[in-house]
C-alpha positions as CSV (number, residue, x, y, z in Angstrom):
1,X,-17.0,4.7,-10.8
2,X,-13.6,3.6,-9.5
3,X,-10.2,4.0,-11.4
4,X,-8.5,0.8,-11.7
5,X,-4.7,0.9,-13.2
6,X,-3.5,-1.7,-15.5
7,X,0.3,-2.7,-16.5
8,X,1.3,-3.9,-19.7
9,X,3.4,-7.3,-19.6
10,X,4.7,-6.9,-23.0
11,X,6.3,-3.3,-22.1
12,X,5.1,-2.7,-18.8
13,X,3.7,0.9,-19.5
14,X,1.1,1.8,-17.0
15,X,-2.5,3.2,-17.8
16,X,-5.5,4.2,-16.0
17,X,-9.6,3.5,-17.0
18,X,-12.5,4.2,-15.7
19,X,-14.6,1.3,-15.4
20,X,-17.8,0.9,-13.3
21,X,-17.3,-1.7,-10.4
22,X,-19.3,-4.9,-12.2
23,X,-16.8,-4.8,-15.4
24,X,-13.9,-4.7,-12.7
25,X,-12.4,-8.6,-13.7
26,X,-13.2,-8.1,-17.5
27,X,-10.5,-8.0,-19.9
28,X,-8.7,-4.9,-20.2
29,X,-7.9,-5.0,-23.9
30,X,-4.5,-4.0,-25.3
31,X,-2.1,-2.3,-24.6
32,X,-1.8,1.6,-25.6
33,X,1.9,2.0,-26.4
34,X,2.2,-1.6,-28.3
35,X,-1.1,-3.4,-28.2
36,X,0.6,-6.1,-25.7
37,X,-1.5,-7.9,-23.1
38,X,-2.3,-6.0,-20.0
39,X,-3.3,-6.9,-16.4
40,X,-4.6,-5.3,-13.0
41,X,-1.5,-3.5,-11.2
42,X,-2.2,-3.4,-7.7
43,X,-0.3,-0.5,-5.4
44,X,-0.5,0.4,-2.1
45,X,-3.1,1.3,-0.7
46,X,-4.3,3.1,2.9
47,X,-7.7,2.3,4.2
48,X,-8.9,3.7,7.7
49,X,-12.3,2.0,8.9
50,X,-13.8,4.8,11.4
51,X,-16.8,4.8,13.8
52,X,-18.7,2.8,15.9
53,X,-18.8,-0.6,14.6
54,X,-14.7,-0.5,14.0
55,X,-12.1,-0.6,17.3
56,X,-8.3,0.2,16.5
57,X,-6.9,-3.1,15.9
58,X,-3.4,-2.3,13.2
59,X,-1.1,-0.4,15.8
60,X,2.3,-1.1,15.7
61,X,2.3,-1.0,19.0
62,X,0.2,-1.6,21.8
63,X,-1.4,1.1,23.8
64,X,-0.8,-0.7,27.0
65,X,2.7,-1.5,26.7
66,X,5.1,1.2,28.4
67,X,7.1,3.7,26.3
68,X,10.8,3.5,26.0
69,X,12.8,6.7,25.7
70,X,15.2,5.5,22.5
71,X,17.3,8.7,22.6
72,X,18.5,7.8,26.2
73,X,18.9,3.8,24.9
74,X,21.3,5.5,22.0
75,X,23.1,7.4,24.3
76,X,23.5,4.8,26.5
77,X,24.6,2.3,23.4
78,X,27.4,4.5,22.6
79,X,28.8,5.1,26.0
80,X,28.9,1.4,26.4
81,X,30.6,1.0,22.5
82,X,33.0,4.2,23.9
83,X,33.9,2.2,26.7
């Protein structure tokens, strides 16, 4: 069973339950700390799909494009800003 976290909109106090996936949208109840209404908080999260049926397809950059040495552009930068 997954851990969903909730936030109160009254207060905003966070809080954690264990619910199994099919009671994932029903209503949370109220709040702990002062029985206001609370709703699913939503953070970040990481996911990494792996192995044969998924291809890389989030890189910043592409694996085909060339390399740029930025600690030669800096230098370069300031020389030019030195005059």
């Amino acid at each position: 069973m997954p851990v969903y976290e909730y936030r109160c909109t009254a207060c905003g106090a966070p809080s954690e339950e264990l619910r199994p996936m099919a009671q994932s949208n029903a209503d949370p109840g109220p709040c702990p700390a002062c029985g206001g209404r609370r709703r699913r908080a939503f953070g970040r999260v990481g996911v990494r799909f792996e192995g044969w049926g998924f291809s890389r397809t989030d890189a910043l950059v592409s694996e085909d494009r060339p390399r740029k040495d930025f600690k030669a552009l800096r230098e370069r930068a300031e020389q030019l800003r030195d005059g």
